[in-house]
PDBQT receptor file of N, H, CA, C and O in Angstrom, charges set to zero:
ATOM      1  N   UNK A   1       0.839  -1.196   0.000  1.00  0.00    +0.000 N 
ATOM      2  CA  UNK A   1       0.000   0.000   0.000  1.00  0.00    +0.000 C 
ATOM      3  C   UNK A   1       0.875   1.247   0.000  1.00  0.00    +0.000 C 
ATOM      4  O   UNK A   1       1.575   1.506   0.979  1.00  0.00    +0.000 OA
ATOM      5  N   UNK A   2       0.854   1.849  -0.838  1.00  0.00    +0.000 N 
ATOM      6  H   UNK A   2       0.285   1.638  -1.633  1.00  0.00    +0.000 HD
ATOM      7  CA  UNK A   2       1.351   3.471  -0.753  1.00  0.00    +0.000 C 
ATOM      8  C   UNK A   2       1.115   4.402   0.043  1.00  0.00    +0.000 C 
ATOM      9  O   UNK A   2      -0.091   4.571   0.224  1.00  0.00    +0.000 OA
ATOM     10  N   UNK A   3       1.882   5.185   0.682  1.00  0.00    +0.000 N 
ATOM     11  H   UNK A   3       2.862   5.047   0.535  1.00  0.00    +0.000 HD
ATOM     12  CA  UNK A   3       1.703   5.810   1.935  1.00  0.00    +0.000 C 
ATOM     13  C   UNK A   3       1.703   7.372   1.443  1.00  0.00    +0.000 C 
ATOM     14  O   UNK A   3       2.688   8.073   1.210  1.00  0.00    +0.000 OA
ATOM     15  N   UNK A   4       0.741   7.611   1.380  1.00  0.00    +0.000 N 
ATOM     16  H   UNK A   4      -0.059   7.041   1.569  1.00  0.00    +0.000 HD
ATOM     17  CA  UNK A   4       0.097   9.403   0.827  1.00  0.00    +0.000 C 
ATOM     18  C   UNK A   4      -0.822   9.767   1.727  1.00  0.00    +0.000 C 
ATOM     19  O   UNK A   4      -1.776   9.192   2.251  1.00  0.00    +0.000 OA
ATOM     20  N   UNK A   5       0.054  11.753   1.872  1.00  0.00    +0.000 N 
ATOM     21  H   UNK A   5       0.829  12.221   1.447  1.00  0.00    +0.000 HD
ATOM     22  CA  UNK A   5      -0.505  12.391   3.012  1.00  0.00    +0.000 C 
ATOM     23  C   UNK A   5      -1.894  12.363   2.783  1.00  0.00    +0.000 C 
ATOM     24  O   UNK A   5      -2.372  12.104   1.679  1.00  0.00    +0.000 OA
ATOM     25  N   UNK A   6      -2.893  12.747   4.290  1.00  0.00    +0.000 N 
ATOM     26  H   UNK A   6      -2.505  12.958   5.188  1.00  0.00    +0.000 HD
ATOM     27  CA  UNK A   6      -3.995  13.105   3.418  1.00  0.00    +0.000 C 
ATOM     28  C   UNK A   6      -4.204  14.445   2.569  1.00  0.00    +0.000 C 
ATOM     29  O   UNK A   6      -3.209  15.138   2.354  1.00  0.00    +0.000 OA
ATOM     30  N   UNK A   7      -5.500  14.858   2.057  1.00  0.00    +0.000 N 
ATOM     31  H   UNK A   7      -6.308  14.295   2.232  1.00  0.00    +0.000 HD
ATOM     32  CA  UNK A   7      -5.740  15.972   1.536  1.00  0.00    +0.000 C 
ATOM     33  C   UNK A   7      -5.612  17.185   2.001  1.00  0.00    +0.000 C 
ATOM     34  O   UNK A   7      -5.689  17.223   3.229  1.00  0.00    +0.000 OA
ATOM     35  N   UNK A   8      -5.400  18.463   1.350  1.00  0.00    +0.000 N 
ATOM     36  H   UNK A   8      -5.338  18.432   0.353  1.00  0.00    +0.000 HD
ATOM     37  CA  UNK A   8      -5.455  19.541   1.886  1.00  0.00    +0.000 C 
ATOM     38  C   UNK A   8      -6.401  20.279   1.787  1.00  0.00    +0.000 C 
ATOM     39  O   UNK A   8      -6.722  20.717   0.682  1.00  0.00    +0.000 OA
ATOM     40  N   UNK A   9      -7.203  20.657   3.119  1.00  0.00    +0.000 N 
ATOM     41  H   UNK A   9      -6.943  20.302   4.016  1.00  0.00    +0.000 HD
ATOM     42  CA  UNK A   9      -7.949  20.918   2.799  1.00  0.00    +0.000 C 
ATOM     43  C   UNK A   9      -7.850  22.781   3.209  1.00  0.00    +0.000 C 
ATOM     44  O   UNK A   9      -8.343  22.821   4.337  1.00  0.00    +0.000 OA
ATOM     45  N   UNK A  10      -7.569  23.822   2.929  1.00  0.00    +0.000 N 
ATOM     46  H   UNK A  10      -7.169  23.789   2.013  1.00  0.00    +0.000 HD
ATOM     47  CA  UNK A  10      -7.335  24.929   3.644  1.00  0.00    +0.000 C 
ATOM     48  C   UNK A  10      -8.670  25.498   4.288  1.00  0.00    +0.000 C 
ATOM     49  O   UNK A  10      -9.865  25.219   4.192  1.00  0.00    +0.000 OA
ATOM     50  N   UNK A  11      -7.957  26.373   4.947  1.00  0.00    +0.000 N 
ATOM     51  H   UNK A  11      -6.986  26.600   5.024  1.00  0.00    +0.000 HD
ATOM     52  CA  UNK A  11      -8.935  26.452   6.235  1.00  0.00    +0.000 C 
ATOM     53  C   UNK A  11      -9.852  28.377   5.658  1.00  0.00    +0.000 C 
ATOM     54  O   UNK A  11     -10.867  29.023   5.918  1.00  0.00    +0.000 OA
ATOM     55  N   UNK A  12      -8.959  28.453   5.037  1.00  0.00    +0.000 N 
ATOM     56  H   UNK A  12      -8.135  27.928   4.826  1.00  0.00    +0.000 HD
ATOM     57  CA  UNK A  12      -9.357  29.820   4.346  1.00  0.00    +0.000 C 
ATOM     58  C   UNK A  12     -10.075  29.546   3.249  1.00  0.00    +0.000 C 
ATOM     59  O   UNK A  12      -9.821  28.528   2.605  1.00  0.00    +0.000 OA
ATOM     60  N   UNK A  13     -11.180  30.496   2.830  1.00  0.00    +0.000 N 
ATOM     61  H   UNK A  13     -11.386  31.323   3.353  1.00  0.00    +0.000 HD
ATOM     62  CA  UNK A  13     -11.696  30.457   1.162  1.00  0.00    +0.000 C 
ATOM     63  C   UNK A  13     -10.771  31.321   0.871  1.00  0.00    +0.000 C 
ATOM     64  O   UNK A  13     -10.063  32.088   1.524  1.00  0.00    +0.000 OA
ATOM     65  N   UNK A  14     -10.988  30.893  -0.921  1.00  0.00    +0.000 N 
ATOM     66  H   UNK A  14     -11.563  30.270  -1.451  1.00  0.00    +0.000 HD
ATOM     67  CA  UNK A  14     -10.185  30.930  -2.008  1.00  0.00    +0.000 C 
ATOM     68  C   UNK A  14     -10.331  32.678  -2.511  1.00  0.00    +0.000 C 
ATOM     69  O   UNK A  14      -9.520  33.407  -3.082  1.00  0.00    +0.000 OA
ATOM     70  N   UNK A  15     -11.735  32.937  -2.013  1.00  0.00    +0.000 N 
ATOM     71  H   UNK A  15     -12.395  32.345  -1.549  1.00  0.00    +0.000 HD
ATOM     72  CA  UNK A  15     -12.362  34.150  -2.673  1.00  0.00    +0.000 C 
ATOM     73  C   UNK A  15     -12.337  35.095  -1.536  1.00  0.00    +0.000 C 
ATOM     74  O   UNK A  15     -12.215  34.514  -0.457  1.00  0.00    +0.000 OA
ATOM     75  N   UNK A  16     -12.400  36.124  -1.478  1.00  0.00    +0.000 N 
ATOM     76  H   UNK A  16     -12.498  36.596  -2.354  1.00  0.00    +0.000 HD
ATOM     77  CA  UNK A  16     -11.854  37.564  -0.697  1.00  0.00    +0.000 C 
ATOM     78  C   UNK A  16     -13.110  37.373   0.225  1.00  0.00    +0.000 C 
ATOM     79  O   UNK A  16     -13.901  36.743  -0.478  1.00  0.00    +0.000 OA
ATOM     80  N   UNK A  17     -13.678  37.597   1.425  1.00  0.00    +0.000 N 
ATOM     81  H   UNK A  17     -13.036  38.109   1.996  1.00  0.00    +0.000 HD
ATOM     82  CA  UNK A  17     -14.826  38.021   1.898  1.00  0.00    +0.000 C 
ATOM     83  C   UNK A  17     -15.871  39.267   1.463  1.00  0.00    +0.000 C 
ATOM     84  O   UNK A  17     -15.568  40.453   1.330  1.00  0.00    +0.000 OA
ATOM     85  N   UNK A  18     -16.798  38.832   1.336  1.00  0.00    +0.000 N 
ATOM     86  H   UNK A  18     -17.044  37.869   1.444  1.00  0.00    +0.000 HD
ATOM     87  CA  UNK A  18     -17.779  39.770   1.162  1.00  0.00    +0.000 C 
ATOM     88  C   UNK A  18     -18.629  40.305   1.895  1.00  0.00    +0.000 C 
ATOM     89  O   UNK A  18     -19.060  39.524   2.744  1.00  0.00    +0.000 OA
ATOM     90  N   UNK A  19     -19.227  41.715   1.942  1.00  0.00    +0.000 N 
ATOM     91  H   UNK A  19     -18.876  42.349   1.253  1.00  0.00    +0.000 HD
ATOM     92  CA  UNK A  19     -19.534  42.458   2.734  1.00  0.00    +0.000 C 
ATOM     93  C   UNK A  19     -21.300  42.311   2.682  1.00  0.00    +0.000 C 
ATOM     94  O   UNK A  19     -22.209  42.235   3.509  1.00  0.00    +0.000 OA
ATOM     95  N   UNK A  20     -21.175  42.324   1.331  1.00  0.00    +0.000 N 
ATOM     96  H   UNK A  20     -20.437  42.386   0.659  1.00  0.00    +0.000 HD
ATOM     97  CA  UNK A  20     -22.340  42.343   0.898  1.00  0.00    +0.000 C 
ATOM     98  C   UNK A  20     -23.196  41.135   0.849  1.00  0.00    +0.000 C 
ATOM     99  O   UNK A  20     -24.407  41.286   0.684  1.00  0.00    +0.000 OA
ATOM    100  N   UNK A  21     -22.611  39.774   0.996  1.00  0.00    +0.000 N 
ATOM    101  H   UNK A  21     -21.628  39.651   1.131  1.00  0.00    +0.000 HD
ATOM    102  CA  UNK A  21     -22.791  38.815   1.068  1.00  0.00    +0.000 C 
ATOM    103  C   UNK A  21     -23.378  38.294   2.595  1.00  0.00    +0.000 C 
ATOM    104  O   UNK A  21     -24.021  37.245   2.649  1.00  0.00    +0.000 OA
ATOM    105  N   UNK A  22     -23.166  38.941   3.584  1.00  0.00    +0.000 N 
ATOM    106  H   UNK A  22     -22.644  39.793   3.539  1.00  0.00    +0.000 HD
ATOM    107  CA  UNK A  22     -23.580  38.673   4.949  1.00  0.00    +0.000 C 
ATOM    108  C   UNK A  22     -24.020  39.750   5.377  1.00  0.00    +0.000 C 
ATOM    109  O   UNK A  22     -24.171  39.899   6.590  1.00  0.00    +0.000 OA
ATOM    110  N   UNK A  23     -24.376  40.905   4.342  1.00  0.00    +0.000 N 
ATOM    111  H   UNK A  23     -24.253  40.784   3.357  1.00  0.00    +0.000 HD
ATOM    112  CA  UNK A  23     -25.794  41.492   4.667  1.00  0.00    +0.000 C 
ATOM    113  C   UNK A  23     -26.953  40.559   3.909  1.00  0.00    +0.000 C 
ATOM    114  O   UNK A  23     -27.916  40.207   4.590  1.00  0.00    +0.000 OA
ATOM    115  N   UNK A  24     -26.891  40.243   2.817  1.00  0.00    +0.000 N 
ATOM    116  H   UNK A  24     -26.109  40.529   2.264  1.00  0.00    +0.000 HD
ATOM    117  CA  UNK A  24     -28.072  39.230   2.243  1.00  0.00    +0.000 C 
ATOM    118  C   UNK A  24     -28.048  38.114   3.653  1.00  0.00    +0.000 C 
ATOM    119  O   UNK A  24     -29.015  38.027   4.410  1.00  0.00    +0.000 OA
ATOM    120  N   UNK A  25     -27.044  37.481   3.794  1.00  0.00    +0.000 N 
ATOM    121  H   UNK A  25     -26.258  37.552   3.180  1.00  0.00    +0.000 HD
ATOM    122  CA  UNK A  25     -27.228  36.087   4.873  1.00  0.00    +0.000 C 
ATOM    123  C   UNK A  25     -28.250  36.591   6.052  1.00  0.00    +0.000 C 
ATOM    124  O   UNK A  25     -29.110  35.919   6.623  1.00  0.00    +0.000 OA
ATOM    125  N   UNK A  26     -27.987  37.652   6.206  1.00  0.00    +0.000 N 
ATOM    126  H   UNK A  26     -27.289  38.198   5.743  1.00  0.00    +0.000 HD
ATOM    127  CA  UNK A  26     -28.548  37.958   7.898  1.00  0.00    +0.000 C 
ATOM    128  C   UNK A  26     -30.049  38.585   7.265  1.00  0.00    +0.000 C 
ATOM    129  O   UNK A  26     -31.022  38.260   7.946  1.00  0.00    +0.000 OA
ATOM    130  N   UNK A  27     -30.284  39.257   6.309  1.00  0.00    +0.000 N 
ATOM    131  H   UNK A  27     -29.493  39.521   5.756  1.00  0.00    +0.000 HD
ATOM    132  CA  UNK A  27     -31.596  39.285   5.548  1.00  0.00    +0.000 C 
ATOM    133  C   UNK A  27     -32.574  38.199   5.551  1.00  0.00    +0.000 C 
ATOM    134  O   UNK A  27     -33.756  38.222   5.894  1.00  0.00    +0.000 OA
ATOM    135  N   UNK A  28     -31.736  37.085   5.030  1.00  0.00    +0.000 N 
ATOM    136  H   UNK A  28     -30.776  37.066   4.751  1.00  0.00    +0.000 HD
ATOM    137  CA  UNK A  28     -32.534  36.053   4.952  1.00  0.00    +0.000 C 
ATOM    138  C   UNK A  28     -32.854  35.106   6.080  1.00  0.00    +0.000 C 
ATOM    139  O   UNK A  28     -33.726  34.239   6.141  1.00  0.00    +0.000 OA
ATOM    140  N   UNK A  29     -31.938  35.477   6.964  1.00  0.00    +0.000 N 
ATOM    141  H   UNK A  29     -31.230  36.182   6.914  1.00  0.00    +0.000 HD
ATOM    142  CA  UNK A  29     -31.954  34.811   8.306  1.00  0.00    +0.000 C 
ATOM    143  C   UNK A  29     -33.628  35.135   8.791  1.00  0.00    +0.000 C 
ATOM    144  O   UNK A  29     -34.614  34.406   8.898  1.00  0.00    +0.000 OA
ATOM    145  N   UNK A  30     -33.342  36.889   9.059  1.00  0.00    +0.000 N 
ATOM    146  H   UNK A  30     -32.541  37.481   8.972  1.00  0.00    +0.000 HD
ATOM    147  CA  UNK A  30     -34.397  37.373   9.551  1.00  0.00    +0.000 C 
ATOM    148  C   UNK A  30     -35.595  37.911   8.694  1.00  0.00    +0.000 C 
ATOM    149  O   UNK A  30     -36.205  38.824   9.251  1.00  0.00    +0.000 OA
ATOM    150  N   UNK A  31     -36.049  37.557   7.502  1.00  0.00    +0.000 N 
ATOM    151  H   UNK A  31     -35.553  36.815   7.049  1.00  0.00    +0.000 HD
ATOM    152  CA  UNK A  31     -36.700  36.933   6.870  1.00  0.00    +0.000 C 
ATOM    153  C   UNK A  31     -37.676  35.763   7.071  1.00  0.00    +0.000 C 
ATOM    154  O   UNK A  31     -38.865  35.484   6.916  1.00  0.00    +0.000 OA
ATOM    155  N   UNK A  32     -36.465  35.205   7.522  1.00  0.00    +0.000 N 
ATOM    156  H   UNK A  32     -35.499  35.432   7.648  1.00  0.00    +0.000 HD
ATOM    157  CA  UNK A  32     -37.056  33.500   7.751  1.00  0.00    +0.000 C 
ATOM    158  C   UNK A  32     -38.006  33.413   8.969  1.00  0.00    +0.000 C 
ATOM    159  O   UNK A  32     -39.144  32.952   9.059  1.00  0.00    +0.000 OA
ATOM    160  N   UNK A  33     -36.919  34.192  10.183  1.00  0.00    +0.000 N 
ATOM    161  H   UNK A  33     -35.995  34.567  10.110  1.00  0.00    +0.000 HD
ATOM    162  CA  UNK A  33     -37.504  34.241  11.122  1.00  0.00    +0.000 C 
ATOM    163  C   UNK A  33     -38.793  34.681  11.089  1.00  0.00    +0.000 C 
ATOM    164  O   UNK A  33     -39.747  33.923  11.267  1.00  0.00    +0.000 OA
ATOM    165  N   UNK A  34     -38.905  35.989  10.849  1.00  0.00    +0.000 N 
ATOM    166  H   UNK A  34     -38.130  36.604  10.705  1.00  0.00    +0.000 HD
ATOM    167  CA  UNK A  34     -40.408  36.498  11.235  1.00  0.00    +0.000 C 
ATOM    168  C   UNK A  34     -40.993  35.966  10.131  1.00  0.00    +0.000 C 
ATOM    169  O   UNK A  34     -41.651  36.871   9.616  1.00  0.00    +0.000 OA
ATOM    170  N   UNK A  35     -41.133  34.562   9.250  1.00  0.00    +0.000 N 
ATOM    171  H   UNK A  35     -40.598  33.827   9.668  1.00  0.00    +0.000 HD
ATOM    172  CA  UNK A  35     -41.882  33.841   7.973  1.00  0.00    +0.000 C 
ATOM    173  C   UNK A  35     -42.322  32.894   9.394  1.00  0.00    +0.000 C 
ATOM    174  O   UNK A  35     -43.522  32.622   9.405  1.00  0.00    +0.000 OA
ATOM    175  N   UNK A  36     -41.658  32.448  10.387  1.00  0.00    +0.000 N 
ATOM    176  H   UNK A  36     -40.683  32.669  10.378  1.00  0.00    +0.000 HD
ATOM    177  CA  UNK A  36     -42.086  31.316  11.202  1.00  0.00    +0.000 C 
ATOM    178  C   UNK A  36     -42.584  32.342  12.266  1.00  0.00    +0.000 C 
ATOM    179  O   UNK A  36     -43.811  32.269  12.211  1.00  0.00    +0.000 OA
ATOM    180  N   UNK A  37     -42.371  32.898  12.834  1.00  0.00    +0.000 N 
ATOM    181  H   UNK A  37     -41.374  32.957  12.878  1.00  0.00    +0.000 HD
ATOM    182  CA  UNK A  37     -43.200  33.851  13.714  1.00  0.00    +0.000 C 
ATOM    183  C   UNK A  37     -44.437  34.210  13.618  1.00  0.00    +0.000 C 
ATOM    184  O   UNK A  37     -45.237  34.342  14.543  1.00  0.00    +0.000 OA
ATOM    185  N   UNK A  38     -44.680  34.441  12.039  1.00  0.00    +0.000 N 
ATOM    186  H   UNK A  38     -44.029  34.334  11.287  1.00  0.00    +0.000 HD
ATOM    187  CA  UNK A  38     -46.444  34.986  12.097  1.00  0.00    +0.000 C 
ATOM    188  C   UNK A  38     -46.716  33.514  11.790  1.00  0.00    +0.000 C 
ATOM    189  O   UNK A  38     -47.878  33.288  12.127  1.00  0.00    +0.000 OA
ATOM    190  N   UNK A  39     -46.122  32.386  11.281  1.00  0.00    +0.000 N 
ATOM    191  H   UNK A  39     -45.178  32.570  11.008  1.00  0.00    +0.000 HD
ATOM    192  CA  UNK A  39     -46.644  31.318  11.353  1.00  0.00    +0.000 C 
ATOM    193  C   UNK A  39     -46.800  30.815  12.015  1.00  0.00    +0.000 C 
ATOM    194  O   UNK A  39     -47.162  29.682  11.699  1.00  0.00    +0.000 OA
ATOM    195  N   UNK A  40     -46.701  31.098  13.445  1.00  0.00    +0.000 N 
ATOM    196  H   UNK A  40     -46.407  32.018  13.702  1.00  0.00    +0.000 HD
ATOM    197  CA  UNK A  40     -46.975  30.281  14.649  1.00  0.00    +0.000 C 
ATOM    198  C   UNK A  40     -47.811  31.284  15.219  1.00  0.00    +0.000 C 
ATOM    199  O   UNK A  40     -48.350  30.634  16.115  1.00  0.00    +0.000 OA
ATOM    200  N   UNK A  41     -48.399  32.737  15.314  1.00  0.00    +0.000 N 
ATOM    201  H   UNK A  41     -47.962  33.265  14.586  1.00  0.00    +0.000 HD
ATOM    202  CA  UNK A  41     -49.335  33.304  15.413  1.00  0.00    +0.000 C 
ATOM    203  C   UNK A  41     -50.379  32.824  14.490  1.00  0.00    +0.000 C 
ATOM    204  O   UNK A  41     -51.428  32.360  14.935  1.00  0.00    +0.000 OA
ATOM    205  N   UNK A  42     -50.207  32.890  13.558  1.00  0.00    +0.000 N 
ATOM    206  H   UNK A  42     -49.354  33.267  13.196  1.00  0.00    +0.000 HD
ATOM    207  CA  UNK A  42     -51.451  32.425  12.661  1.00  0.00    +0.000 C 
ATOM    208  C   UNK A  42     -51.916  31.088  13.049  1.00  0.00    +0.000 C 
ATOM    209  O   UNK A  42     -53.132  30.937  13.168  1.00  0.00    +0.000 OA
ATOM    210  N   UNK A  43     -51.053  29.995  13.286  1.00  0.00    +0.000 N 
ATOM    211  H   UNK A  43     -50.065  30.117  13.189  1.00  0.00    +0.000 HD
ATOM    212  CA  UNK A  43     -51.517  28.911  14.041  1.00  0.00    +0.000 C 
ATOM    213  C   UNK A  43     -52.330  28.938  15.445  1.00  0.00    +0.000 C 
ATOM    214  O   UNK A  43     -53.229  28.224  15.889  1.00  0.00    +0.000 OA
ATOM    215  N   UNK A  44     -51.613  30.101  15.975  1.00  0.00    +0.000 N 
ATOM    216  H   UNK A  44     -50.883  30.682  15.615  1.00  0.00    +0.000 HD
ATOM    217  CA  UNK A  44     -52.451  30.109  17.137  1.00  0.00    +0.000 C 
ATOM    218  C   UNK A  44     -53.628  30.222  17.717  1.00  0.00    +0.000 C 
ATOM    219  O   UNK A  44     -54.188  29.683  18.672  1.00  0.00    +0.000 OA
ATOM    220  N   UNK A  45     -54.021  31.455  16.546  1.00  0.00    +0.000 N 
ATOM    221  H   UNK A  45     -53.566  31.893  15.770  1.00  0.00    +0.000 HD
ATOM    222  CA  UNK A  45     -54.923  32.125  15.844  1.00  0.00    +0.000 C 
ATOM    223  C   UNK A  45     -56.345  30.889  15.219  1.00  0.00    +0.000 C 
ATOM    224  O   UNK A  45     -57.570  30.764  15.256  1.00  0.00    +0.000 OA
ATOM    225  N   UNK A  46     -55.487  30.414  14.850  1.00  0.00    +0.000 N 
ATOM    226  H   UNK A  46     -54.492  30.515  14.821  1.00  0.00    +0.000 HD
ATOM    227  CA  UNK A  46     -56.250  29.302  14.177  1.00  0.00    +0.000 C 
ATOM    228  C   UNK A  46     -56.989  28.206  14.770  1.00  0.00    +0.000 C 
ATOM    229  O   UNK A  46     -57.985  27.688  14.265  1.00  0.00    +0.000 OA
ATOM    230  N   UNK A  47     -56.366  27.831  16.035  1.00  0.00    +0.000 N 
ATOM    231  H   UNK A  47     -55.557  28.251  16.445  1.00  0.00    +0.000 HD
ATOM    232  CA  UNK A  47     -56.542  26.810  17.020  1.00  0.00    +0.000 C 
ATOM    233  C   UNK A  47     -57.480  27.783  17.723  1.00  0.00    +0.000 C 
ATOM    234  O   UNK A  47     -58.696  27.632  17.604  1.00  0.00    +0.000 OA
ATOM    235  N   UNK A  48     -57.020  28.678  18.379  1.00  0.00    +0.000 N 
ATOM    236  H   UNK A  48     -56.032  28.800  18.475  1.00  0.00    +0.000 HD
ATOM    237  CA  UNK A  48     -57.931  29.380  18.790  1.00  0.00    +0.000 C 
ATOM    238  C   UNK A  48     -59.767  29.431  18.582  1.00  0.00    +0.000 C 
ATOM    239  O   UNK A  48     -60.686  29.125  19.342  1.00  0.00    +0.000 OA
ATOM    240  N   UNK A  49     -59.735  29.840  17.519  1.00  0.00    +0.000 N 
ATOM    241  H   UNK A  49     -58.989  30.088  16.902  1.00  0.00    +0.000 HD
ATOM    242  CA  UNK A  49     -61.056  29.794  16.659  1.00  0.00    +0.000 C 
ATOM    243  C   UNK A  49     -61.628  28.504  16.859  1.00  0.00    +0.000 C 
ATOM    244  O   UNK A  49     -62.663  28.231  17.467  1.00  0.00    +0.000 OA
ATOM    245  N   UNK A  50     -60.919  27.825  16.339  1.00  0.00    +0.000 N 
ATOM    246  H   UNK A  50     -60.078  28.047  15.845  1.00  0.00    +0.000 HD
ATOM    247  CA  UNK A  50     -61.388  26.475  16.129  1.00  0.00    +0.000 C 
ATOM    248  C   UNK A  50     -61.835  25.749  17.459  1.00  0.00    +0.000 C 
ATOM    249  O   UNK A  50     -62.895  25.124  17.440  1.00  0.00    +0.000 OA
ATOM    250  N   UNK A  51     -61.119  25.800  18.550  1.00  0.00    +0.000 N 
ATOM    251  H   UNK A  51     -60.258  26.308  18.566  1.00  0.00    +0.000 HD
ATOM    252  CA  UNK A  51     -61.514  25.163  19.586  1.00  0.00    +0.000 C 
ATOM    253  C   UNK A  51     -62.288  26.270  20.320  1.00  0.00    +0.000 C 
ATOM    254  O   UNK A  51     -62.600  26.003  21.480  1.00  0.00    +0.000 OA
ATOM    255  N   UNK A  52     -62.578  27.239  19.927  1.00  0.00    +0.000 N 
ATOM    256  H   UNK A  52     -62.325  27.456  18.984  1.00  0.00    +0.000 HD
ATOM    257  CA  UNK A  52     -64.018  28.414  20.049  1.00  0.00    +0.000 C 
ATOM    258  C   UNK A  52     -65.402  27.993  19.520  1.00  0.00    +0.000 C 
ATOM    259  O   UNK A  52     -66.497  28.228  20.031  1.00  0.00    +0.000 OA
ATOM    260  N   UNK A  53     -64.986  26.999  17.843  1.00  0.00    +0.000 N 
ATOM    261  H   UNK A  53     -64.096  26.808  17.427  1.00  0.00    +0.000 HD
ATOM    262  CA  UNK A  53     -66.057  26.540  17.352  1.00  0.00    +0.000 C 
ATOM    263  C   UNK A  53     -66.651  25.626  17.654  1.00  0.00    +0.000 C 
ATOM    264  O   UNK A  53     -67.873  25.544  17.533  1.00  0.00    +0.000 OA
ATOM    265  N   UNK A  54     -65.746  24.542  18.216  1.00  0.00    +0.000 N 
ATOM    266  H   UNK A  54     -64.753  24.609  18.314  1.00  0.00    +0.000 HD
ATOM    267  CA  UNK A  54     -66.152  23.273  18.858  1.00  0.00    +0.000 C 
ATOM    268  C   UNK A  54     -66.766  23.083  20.051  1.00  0.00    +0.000 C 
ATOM    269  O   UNK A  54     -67.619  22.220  20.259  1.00  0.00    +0.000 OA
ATOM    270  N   UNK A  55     -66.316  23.942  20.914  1.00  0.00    +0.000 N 
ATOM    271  H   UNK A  55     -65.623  24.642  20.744  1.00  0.00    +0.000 HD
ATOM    272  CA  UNK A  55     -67.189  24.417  22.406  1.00  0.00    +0.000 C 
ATOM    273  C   UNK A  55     -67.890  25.289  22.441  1.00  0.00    +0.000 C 
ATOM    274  O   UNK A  55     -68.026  25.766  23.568  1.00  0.00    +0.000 OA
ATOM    275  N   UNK A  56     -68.659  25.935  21.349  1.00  0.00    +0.000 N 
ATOM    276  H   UNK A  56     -68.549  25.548  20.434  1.00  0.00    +0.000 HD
ATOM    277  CA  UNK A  56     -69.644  26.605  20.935  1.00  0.00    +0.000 C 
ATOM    278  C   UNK A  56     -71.273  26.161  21.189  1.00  0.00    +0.000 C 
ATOM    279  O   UNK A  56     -72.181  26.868  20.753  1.00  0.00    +0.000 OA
TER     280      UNK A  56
């Protein structure tokens, strides 16, 4: 068996950092967030009603 290092893998990217790139990330972060936030109000919302209609 041949004895070869493993791979290299560097610990740096290849491409410069971007500024603009982790303003979109954190956009979409908090985006996301308040996409599941009113979705769990609206659920709540929803249950609500509903178990309003049933014990009606």
């Amino acid at each position: 068996m041949d004895k070869r290092p493993p791979p290299y893998f560097p610990q740096t990217s290849l491409s410069p950092t971007s500024e603009n790139r982790y303003k979109k990330f954190k956009l979409i972060v908090a985006l996301a967030i308040i996409g599941v936030v009113l979705l769990l109000i609206g659920a709540g919302i929803g249950i609500y009603y509903l178990i309003r209609l049933i014990w009606a």
